[in-house]
C-alpha positions in Angstrom: 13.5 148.1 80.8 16.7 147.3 82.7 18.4 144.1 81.1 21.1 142.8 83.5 24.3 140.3 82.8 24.1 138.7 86.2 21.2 137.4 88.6 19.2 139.0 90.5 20.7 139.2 94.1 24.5 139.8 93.1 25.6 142.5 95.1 26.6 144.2 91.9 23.1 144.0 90.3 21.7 145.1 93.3 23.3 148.2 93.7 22.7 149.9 90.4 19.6 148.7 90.0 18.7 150.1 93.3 19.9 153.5 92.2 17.8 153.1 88.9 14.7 152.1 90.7 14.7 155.0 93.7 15.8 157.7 91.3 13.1 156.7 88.9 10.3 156.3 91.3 6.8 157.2 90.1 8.5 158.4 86.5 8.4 155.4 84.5 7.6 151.6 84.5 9.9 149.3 85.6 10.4 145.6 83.8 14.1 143.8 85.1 15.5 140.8 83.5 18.4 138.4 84.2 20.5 136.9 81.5 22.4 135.3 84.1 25.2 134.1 82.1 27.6 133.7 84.7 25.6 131.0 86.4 23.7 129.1 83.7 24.7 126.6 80.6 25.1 128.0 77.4 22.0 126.4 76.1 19.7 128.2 78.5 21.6 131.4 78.7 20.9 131.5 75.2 17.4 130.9 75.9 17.3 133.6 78.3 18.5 135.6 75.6 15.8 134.6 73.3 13.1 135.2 76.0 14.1 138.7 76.7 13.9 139.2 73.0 10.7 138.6 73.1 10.2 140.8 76.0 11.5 143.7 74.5 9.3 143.2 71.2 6.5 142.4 73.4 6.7 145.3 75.4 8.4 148.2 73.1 10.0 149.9 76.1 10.7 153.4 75.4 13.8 153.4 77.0 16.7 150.2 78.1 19.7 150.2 79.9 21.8 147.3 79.6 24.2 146.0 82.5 27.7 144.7 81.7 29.2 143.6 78.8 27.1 140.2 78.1 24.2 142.2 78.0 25.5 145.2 75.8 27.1 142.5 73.4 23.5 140.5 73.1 21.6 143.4 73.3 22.8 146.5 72.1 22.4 146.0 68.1 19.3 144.5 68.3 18.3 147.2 70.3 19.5 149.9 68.0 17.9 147.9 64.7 14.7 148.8 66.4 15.5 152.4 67.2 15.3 152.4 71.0 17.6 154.3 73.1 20.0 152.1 75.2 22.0 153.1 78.3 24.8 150.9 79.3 26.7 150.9 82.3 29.7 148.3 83.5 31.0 147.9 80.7 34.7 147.3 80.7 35.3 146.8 76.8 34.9 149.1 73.5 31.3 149.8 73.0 32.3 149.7 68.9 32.9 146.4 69.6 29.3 145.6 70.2 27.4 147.8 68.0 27.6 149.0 64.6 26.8 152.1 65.3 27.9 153.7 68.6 26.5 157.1 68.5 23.1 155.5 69.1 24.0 154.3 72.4 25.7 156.1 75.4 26.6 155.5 79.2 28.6 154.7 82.1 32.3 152.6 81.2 33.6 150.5 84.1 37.4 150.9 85.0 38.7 149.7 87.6 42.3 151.3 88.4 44.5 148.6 89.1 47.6 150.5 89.3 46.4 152.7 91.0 45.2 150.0 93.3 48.5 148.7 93.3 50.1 152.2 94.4 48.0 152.0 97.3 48.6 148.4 98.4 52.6 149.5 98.1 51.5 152.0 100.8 49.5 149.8 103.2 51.9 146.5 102.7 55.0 147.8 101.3 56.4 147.1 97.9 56.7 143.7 96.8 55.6 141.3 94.3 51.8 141.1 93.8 49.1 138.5 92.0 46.3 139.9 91.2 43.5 136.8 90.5 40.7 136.4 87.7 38.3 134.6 86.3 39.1 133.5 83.0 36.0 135.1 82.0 34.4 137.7 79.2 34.5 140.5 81.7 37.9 140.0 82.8 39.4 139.2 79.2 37.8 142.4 78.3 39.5 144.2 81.4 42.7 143.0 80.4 42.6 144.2 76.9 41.1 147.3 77.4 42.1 149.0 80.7 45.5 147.2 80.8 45.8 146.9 77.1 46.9 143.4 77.2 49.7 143.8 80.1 49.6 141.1 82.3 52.6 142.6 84.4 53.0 145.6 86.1 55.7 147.4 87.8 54.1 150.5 90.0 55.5 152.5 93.1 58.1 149.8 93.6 55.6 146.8 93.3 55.8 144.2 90.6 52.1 142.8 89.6 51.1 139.8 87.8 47.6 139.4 86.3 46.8 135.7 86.3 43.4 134.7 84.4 42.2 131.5 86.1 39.9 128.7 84.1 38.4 127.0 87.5 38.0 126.9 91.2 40.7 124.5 92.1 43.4 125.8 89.7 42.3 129.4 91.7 42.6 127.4 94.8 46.3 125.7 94.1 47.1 129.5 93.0 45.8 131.3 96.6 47.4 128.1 98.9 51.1 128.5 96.8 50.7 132.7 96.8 53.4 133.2 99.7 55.6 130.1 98.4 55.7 131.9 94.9 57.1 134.7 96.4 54.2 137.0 96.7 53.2 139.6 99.7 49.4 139.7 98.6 46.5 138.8 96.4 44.5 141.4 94.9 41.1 139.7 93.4 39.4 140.3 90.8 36.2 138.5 89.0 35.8 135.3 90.4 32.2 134.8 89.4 32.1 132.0 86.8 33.4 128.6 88.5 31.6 125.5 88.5 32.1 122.6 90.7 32.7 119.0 89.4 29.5 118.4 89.0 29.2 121.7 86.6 27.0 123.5 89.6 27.6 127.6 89.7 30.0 128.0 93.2 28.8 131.0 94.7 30.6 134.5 94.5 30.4 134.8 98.1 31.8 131.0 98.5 34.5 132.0 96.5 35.7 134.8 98.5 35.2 133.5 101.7 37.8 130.6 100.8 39.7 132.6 99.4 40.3 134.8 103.0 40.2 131.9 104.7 43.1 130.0 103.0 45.3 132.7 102.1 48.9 132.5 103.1 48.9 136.4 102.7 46.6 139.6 102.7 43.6 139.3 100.0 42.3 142.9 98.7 39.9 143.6 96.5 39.0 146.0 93.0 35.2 145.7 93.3 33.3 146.4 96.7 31.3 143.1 96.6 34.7 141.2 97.9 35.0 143.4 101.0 34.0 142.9 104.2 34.0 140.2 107.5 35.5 136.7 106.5 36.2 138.0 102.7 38.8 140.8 101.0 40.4 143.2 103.6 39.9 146.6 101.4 41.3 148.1 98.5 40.6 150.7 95.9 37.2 149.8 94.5 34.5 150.2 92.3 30.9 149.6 93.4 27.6 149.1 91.4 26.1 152.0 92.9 28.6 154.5 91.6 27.7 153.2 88.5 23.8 153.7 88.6 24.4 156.9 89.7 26.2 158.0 86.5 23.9 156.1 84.7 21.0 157.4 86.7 21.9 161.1 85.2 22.1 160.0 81.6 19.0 158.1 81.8 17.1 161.1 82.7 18.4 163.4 80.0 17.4 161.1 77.6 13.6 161.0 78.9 13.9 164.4 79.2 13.9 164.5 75.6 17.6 164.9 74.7 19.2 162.5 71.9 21.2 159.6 72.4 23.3 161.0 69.8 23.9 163.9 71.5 25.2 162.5 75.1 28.6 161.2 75.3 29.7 158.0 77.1 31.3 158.8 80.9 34.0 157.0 82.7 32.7 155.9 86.2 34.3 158.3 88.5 37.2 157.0 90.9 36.8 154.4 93.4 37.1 154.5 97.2 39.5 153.2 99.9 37.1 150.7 101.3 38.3 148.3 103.9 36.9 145.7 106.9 37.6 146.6 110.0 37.3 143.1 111.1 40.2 142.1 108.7 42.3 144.7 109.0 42.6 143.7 112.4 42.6 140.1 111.6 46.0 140.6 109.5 47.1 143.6 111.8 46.8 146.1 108.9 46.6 149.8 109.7 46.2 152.9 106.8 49.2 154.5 106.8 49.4 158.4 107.4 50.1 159.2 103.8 46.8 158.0 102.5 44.9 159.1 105.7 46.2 162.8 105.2 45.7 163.5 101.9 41.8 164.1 102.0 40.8 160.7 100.1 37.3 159.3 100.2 38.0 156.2 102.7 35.3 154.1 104.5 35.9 151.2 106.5 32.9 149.2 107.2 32.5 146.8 110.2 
């Protein structure tokens, strides 16, 4: 069983589940579920919640990976209280946070580099000051705690970075129109996946993004593939959902292989790529600079 945070469709979702579901093919039987929580009310994410519950006692899978933090925070004790192995992957925050007992889970943590992105950017656009945008959102107050450890500025290679956590779309919007007035050479986004319109409907990732590009007085980059490409983020140092299957992928097996939870220890997802649109580099005349393109990284630029 495969319980995911988000929907199904999310480029995210898609990708690791993908992974899951090819590398698993003829082994085992497949049941998927989407909590969702990013889109729907409280009141029926929680009876999502309660529905997959039932699901799980229903169909006593011998195995569950969980997606995200949502899902490892609803899930993974009630999953251990009934002795079946879990497998997480994306998770950004401290796995002892959401279990009692943490030897009886294992998988694949989620950190995205954002110095390290920052380095980069200092490269491609020169040093300056940066702001990098999220959600105000579990997964990104999780991030912020746990891969920056609370920081919300950063000084790297000669760039200055300001995390900003942002509670809706128009206080994100005021924030990406006065980017250049406030003095800053270029956004670097982050999860934008929880804002509601006035009439409390879910506004599309994709719809997020794309105004985002669109409206931008300076260069938008990106920390997760799903904001790259035509009309959306330029590039940047990323992490993708299908890394993250992958590593999850190999644990998975071990463990229907017969070896113990107990007995495999958690992995941090390997490093990102360069990943960049051709179509917007060329939109905001951005080229890679020698010293990335000579030192043997893993860069794709998609089209």
């Amino acid at each position: 069983m495969v319980i995911n945070s988000y929907n199904k469709g999310f480029n995210w979702v898609e990708g690791h589940n993908g992974v899951l579901r090819r590398g698993l093919a003829g082994q085992v039987d497949f049941s998927f579920y989407y909590l969702d929580y990013k889109r729907l009310s409280k009141k029926d994410c929680d009876l999502r919640v309660a529905e997959v519950r039932s699901a799980v006692d229903r169909e006593k899978p011998d195995l569950v990976v969980v997606t995200d933090d949502y899902a490892l925070k609803t899930f993974g004790q009630f999953l251990v209280d009934r002795g079946i192995p879990v497998v997480f992957l994306g998770i950004n925050g401290n796995a002892r946070g959401y279990v009692d007992n943490i030897h009886k889970i294992t998988g694949v943590f989620e950190r995205p580099l954002v110095k390290r992105s920052v380095a980069y950017l200092a490269e491609i656009i020169g040093p300056g000051k940066y702001i990098v945008l999220m959600d105000d959102s579990l997964s990104a107050r999780v991030f912020v705690r746990e891969s920056l450890h609370g920081q919300m500025n950063l000084a790297v290679a000669g760039a200055r970075a300001r995390i900003k956590l942002v509670k809706n779309f128009n206080d994100w919007k005021e924030m990406v129109k006065n980017a250049r007035k406030d003095g800053y050479s270029c956004i670097l986004v982050g999860t934008y996946h929880v804002f509601r319109d006035d009439q409390g409907r879910h506004i599309s990732s994709i719809d997020v993004i794309k105004w985002t590009s669109r409206h931008a007085p300076v260069p938008v980059f990106g920390l997760w593939d799903l904001s790259v490409g035509k009309g959306m983020a330029i590039g940047g140092y990323v992490v993708s959902g299908v890394a993250q299957g992958r590593e999850a992928l190999k644990i998975v097996k071990k463990v229907l292989a017969g070896e113990k939870v107990e007995n495999i220890q958690p992995v941090i997802g390997k490093n990102g790529v360069l990943l960049f649109s051709s179509p917007e580099m060329k939109r905001w005349n951005i080229s890679l600079p020698q010293s990335l393109t000579s030192k043997g990284f893993l860069i794709k630029i998609i089209r």
